[in-house]
Structures are given as C-alpha cells and as structure tokens.
Biotite code that builds the C-alpha atoms (Angstrom):
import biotite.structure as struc

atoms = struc.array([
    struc.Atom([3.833, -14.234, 105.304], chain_id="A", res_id=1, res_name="UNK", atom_name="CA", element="C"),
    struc.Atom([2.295, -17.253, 104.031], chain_id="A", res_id=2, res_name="UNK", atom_name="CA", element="C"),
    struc.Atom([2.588, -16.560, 100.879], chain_id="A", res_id=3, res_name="UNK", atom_name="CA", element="C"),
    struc.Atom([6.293, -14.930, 100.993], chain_id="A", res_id=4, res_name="UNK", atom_name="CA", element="C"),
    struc.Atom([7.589, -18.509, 102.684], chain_id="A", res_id=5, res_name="UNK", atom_name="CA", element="C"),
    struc.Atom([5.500, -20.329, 100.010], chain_id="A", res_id=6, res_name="UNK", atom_name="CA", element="C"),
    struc.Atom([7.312, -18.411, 97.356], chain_id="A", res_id=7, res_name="UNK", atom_name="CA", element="C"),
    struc.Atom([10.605, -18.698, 98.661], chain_id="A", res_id=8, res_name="UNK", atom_name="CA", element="C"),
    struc.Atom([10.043, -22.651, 98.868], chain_id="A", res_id=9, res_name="UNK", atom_name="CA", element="C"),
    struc.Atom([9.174, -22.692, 94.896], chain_id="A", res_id=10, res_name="UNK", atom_name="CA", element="C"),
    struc.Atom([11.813, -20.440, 94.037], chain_id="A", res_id=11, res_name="UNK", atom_name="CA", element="C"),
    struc.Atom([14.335, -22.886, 95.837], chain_id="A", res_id=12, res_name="UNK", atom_name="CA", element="C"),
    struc.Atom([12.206, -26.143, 94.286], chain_id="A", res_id=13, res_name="UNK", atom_name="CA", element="C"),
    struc.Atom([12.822, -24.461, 90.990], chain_id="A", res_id=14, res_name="UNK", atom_name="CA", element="C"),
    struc.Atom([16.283, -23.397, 91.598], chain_id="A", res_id=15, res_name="UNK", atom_name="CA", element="C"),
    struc.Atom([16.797, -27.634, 92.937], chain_id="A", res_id=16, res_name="UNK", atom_name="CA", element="C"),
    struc.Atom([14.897, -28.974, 90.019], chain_id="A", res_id=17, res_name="UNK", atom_name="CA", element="C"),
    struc.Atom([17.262, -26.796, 87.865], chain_id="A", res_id=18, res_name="UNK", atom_name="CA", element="C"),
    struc.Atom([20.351, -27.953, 89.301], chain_id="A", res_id=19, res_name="UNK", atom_name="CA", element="C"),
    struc.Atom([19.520, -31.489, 89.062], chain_id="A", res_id=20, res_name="UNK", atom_name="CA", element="C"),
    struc.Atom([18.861, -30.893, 85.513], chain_id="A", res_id=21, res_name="UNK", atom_name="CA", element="C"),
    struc.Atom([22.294, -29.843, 84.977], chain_id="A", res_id=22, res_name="UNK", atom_name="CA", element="C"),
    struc.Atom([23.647, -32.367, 83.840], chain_id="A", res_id=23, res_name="UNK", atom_name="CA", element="C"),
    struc.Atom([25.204, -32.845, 80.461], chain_id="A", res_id=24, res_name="UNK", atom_name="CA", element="C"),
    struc.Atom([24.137, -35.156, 77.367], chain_id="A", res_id=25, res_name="UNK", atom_name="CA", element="C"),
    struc.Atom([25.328, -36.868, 74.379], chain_id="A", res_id=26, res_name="UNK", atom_name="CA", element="C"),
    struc.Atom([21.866, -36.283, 72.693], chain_id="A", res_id=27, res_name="UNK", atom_name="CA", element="C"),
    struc.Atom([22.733, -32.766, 71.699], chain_id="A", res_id=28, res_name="UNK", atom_name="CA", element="C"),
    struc.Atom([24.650, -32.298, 68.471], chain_id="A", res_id=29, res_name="UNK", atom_name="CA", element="C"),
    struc.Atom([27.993, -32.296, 70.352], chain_id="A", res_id=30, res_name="UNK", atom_name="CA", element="C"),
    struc.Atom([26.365, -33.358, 73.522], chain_id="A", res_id=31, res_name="UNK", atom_name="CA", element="C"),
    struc.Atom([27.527, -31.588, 77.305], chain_id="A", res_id=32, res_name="UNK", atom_name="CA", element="C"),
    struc.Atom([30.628, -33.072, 78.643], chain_id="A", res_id=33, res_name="UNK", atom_name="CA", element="C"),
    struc.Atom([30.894, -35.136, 81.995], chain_id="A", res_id=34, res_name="UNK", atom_name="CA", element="C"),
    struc.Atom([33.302, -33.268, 84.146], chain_id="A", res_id=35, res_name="UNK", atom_name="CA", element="C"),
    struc.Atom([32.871, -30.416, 86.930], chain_id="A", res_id=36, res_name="UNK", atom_name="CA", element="C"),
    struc.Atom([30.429, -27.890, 86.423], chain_id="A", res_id=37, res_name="UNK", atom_name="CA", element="C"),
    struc.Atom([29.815, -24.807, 87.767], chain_id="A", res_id=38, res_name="UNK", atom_name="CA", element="C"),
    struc.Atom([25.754, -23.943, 87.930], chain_id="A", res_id=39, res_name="UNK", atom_name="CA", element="C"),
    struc.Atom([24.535, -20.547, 88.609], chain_id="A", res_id=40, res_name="UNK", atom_name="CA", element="C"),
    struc.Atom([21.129, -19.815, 89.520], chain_id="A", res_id=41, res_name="UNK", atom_name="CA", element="C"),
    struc.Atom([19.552, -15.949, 90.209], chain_id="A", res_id=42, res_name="UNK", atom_name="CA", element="C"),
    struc.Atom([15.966, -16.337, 91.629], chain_id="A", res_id=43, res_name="UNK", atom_name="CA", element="C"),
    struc.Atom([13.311, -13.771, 91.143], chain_id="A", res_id=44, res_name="UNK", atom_name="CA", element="C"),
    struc.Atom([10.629, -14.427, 93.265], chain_id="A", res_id=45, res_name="UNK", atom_name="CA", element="C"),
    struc.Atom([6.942, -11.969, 92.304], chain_id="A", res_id=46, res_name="UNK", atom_name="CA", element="C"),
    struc.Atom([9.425, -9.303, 90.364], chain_id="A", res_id=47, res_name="UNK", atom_name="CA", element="C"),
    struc.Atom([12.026, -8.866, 93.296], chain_id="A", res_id=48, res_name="UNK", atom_name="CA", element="C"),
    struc.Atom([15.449, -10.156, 92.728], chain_id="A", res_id=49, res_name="UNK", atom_name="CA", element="C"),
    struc.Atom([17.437, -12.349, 94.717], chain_id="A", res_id=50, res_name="UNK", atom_name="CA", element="C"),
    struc.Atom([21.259, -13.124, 95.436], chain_id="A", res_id=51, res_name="UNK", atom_name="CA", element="C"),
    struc.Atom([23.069, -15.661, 92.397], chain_id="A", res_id=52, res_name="UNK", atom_name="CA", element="C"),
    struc.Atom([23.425, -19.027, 94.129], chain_id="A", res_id=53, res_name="UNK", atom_name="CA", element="C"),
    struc.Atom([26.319, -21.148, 92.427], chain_id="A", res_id=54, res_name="UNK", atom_name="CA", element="C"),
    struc.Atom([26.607, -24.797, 93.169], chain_id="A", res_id=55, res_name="UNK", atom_name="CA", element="C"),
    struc.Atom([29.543, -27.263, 91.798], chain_id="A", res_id=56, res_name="UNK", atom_name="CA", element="C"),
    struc.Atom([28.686, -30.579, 90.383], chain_id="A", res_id=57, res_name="UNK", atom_name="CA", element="C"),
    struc.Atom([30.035, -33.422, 88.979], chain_id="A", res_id=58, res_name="UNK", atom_name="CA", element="C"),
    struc.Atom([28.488, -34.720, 86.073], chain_id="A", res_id=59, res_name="UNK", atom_name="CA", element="C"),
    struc.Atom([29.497, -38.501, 85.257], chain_id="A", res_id=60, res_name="UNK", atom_name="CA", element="C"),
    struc.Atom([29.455, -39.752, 82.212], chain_id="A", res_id=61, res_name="UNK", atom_name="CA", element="C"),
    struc.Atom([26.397, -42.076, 83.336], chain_id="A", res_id=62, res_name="UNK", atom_name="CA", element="C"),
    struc.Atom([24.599, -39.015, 83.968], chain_id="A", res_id=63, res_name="UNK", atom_name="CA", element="C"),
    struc.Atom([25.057, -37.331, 80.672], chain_id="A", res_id=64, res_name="UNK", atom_name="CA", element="C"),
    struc.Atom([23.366, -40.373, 79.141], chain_id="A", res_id=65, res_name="UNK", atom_name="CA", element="C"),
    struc.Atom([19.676, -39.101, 79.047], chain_id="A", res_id=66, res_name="UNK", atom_name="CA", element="C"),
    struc.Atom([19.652, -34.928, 78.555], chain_id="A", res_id=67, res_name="UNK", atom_name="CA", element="C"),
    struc.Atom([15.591, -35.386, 78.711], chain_id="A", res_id=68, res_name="UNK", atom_name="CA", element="C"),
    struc.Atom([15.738, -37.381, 81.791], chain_id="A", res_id=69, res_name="UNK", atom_name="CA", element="C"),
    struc.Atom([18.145, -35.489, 83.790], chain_id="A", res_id=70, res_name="UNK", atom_name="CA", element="C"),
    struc.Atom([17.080, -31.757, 82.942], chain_id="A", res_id=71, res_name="UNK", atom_name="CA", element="C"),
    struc.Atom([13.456, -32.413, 83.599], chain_id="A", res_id=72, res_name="UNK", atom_name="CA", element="C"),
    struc.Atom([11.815, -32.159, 86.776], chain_id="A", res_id=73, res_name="UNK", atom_name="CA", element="C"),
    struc.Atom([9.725, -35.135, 89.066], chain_id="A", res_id=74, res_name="UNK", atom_name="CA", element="C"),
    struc.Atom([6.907, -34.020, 90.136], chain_id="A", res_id=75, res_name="UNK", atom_name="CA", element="C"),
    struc.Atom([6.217, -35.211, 94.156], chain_id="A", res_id=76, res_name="UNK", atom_name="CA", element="C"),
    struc.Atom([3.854, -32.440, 96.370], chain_id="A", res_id=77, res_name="UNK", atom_name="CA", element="C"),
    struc.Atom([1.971, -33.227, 99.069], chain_id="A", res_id=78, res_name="UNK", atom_name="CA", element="C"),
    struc.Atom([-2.204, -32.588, 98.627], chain_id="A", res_id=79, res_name="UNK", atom_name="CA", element="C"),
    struc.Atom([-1.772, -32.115, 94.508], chain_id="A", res_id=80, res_name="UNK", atom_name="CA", element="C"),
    struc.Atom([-1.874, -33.688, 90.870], chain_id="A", res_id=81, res_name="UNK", atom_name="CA", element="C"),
    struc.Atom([0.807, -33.198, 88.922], chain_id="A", res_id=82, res_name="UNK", atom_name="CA", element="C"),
    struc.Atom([1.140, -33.919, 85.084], chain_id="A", res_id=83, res_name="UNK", atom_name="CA", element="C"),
    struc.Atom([3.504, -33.306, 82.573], chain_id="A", res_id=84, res_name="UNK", atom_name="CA", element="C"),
    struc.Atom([1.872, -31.335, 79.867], chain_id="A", res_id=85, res_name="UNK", atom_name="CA", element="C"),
    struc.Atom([4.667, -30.606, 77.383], chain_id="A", res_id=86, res_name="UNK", atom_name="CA", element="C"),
    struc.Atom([7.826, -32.033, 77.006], chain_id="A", res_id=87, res_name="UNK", atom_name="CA", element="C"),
    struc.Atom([10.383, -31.343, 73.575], chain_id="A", res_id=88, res_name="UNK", atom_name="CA", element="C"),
    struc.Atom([13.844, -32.076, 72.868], chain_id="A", res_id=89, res_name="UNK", atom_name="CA", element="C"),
    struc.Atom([15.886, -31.241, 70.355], chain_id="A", res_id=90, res_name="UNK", atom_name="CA", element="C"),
    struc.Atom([19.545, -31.702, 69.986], chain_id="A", res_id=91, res_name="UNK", atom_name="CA", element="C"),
    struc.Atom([20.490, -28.102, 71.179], chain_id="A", res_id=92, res_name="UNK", atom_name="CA", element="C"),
    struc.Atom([17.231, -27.284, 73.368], chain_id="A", res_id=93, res_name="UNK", atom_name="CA", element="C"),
    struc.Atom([14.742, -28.832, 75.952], chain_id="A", res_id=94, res_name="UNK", atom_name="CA", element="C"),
    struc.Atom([11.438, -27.499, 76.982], chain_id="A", res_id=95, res_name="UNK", atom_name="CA", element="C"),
    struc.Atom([8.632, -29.196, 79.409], chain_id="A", res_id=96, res_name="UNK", atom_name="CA", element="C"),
    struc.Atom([6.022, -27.592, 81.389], chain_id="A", res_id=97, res_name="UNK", atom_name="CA", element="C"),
    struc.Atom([3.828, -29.215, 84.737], chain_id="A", res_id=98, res_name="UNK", atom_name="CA", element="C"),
    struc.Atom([0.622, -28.516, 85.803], chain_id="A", res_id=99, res_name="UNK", atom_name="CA", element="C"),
    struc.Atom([-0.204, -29.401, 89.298], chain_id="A", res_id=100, res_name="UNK", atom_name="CA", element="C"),
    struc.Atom([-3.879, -29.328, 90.634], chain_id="A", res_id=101, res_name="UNK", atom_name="CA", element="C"),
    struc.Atom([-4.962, -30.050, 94.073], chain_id="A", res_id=102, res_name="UNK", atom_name="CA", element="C"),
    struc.Atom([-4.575, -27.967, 97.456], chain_id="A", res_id=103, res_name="UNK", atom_name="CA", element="C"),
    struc.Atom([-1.975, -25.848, 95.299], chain_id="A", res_id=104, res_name="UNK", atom_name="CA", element="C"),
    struc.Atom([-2.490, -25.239, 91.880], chain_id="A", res_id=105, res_name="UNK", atom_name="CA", element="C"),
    struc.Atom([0.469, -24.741, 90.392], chain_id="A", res_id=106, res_name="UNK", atom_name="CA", element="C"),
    struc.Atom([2.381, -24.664, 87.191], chain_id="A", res_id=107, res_name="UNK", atom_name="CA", element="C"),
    struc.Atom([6.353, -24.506, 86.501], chain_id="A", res_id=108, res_name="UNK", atom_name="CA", element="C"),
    struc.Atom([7.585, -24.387, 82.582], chain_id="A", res_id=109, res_name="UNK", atom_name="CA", element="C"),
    struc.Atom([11.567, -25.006, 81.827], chain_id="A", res_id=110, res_name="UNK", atom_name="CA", element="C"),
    struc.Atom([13.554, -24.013, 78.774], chain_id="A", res_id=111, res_name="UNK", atom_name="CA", element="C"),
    struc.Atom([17.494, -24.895, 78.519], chain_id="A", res_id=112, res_name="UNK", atom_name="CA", element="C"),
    struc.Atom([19.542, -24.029, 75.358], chain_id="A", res_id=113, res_name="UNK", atom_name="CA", element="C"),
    struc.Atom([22.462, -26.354, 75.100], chain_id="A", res_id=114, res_name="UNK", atom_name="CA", element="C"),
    struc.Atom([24.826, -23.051, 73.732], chain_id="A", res_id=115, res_name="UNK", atom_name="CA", element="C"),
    struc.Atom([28.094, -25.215, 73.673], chain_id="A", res_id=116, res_name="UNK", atom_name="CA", element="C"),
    struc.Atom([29.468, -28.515, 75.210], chain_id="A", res_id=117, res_name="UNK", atom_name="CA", element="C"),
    struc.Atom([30.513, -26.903, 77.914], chain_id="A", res_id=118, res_name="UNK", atom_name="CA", element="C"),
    struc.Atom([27.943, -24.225, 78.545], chain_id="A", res_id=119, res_name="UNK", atom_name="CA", element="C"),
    struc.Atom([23.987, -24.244, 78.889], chain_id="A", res_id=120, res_name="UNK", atom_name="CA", element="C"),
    struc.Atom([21.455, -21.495, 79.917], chain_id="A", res_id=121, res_name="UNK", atom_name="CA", element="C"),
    struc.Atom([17.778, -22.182, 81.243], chain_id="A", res_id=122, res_name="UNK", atom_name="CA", element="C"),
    struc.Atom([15.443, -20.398, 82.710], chain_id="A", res_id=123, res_name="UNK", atom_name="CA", element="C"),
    struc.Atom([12.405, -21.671, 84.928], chain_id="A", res_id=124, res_name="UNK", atom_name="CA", element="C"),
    struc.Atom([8.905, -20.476, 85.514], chain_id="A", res_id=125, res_name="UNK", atom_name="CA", element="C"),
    struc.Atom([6.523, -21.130, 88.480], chain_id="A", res_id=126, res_name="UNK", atom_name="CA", element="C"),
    struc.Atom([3.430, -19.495, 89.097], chain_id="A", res_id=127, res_name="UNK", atom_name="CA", element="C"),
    struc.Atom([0.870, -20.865, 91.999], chain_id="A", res_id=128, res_name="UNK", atom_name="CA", element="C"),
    struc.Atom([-1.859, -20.352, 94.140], chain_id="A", res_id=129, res_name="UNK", atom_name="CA", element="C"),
    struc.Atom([-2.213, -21.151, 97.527], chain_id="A", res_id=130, res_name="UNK", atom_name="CA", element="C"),
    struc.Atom([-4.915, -19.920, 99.870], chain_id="A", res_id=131, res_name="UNK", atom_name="CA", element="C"),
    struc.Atom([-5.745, -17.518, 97.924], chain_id="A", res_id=132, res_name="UNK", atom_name="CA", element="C"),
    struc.Atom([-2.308, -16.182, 97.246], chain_id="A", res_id=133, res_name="UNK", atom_name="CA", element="C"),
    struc.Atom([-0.624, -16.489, 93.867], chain_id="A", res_id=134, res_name="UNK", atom_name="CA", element="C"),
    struc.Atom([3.146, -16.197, 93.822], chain_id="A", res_id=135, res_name="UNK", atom_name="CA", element="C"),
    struc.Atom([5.686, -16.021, 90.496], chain_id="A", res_id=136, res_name="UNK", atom_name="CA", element="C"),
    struc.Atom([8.856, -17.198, 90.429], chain_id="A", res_id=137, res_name="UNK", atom_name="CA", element="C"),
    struc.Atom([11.723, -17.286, 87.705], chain_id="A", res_id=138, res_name="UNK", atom_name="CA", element="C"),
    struc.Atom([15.003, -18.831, 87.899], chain_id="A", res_id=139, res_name="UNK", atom_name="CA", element="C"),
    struc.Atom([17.610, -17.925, 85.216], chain_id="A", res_id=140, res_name="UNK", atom_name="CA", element="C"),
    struc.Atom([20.760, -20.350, 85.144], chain_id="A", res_id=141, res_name="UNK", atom_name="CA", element="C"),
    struc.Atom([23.783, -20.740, 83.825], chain_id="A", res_id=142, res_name="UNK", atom_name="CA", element="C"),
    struc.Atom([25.844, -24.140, 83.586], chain_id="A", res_id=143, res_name="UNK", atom_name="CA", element="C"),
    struc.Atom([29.639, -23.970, 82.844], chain_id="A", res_id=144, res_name="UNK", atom_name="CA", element="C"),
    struc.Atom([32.042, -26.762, 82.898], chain_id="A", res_id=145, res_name="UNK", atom_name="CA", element="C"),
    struc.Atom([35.025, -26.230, 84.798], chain_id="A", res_id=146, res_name="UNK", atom_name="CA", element="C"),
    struc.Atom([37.056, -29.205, 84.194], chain_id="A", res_id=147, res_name="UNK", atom_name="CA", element="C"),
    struc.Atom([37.553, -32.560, 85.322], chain_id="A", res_id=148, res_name="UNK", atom_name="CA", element="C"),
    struc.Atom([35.865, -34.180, 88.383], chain_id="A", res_id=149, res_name="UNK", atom_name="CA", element="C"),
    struc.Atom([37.790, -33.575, 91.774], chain_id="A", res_id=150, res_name="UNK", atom_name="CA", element="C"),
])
C-alpha cells in the first residue's frame, strides 16, 4: 500500500513537473507561442495505465522567455539529495535527468520535442525506491495551443 500511494504521488509529481514545464519558448527555431494551451498528460504508474488528465494554461509571453527554465523540473523532497545530472537544449528538443539520494533514491529523466509552435510532446520517467519498494512511473504529454488567453 505503501508503495502504491508512493507511486501515485510520483506519477502526479511527474505529471506537475510536466505541466509546469509547459510553457512555450522563443529559443526553439520558431519558438512556442504565449497563448492558451491545452496539456494532456496519461500516467502509467509500474506498467498499469491510468486515465488522460488535461489541464488549460496560459502561457504569457514572460513565461515563454526561458524554454530550459520553464520545462525543467526543481528538485525539493523531504530526507533526499537531489542533483541535476544532465541537462540539453536544442532549438526543437530538451532533455534533463535528476538523481535524488537520501531516504528515497530516486531518479526522473524528461524529454520534450518542440514538434511545432503550437504543439509539443514529452514524456517523463521516474523510477524509485522506498523501503524497499521500487516503483516506475511514465508520463506521456501532449501540449496544444488553443488560442489566446481568456
């Protein structure tokens, strides 16, 4: 039971770090747009699917600034080390990878591909260890902009 919360908790910390890193940014050859955008995440926590979640977002134009910044996750747990062990950007990808150490060892990898302005696909990884327990998680998402912010 543990371990089943524990996953469900990294799946969602996954599926959050995602949709804070989808925002948009001028970096990329033709950058993301600011605007509305419609994120789509489908967990998958130790092989066994789970529902889509979508969330809507606005994406200002201060936002899109930094693609590296705002796609890429901040490590804070409680009782653990975390470092950033890889981190690449290019104009039409991103991929970074954590290692955390500690009372949960844990490591969570993250690859976007910036398809079009207006459209991006990632997926994230998460594997970890707790008491003995090691739980997988991967989050595939899609970002689509919708339009203009409400």
């Amino acid at each position: 039971m543990i371990a089943k919360n524990f996953a469900l908790g990294a799946a969602r910390l996954a599926v959050l770090a995602l949709a804070v890193a989808g925002a948009p940014c001028p970096a990329a050859a033709d950058g993301l747009q600011p605007g509305y955008w419609k994120i789509t995440s489908t967990p998958e926590v130790n092989g066994a699917p789970a529902p889509p979640q979508e969330k809507m977002r606005c994406m200002s134009p201060a936002e899109t600034a930094d693609l590296g910044q705002t796609f890429s996750p901040q490590a804070n747990t409680i009782n653990a080390t975390c470092e950033r062990v890889e981190h690449a950007l290019t104009p039409d990808s991103l991929t970074w990878r954590l290692a955390c150490t500690g009372q949960v060892t844990m490591e969570v990898a993250g690859a976007f591909k910036f398809e079009t302005p207006q459209r991006y696909v990632a997926e994230v990884r998460t594997q970890m260890t707790i008491v003995g327990q090691t739980v997988s998680s991967r989050v595939t998402i899609e970002g689509e902009r919708v339009g203009e912010c409400p």
